[in-house]
C-alpha positions as CSV (number, residue, x, y, z in Angstrom):
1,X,26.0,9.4,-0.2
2,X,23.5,8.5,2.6
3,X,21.4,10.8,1.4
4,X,21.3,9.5,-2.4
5,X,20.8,5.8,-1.1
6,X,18.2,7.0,1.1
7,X,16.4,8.6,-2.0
8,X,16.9,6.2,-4.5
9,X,15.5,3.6,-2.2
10,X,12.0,5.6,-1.2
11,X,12.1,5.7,-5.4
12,X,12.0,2.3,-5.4
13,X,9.4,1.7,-3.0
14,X,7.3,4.3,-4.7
15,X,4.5,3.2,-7.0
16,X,5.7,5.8,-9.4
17,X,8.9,4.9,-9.4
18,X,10.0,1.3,-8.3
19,X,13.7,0.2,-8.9
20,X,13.4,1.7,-13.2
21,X,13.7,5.6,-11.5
22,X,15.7,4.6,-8.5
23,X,18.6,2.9,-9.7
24,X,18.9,5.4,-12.0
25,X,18.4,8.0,-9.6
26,X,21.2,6.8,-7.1
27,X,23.5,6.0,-10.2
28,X,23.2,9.5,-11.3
29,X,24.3,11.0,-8.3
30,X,27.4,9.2,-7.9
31,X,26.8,6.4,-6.2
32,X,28.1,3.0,-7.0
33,X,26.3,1.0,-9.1
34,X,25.8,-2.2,-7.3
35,X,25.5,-0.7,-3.9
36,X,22.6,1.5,-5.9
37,X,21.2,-2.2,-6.9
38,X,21.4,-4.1,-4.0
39,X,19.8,-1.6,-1.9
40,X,17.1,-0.5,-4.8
41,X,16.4,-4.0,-5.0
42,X,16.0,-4.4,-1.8
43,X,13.2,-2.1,-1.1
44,X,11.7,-2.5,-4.0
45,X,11.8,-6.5,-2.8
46,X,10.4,-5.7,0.6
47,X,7.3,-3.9,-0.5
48,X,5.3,-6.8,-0.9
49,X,6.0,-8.7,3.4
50,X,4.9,-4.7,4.2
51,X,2.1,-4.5,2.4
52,X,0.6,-7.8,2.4
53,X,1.1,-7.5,6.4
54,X,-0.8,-4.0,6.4
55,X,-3.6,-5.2,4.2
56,X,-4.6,-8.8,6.2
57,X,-4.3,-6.3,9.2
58,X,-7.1,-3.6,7.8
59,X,-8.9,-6.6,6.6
60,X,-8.9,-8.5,9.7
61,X,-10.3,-4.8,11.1
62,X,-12.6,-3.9,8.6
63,X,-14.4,-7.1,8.5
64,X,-16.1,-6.4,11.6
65,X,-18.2,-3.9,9.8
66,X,-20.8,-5.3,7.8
67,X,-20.8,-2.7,4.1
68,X,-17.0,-3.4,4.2
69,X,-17.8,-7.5,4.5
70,X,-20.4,-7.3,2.0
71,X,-18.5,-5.8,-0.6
72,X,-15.1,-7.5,0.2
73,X,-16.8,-11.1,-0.6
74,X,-17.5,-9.6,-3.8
75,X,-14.6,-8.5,-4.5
């Protein structure tokens, strides 16, 4: 059941995916419905703190070099 939970939730982080294949997913292989919800939810909850975190970190990085600057103050 691990296993399943473990699964469903890298669906749900997934941009392929999110919490509309992994729900599903963990539901289908016999885990419980709201344990499959809570955790889906979850992960599909906690992409955003990760990936805002990672992308002010490469920014901060990549600022330093002056094509990425350029073009990011376009952006």
């Amino acid at each position: 059941m691990l296993a399943e939970i473990i699964q469903a939730m890298l669906w749900s982080i997934s941009p392929f995916g999110e919490a509309k294949v992994g729900i599903p997913y963990a539901i289908l292989n016999g885990v419980n419905p709201i344990v499959a919800f809570i955790f889906c939810f979850i992960a599909n909850v906690l992409v955003f703190p990760v990936m805002y975190f990672f992308l002010h970190f490469i920014n901060k990085h990549f600022l330093k070099w002056r094509f990425y600057k350029s073009n990011a103050i376009k952006v």
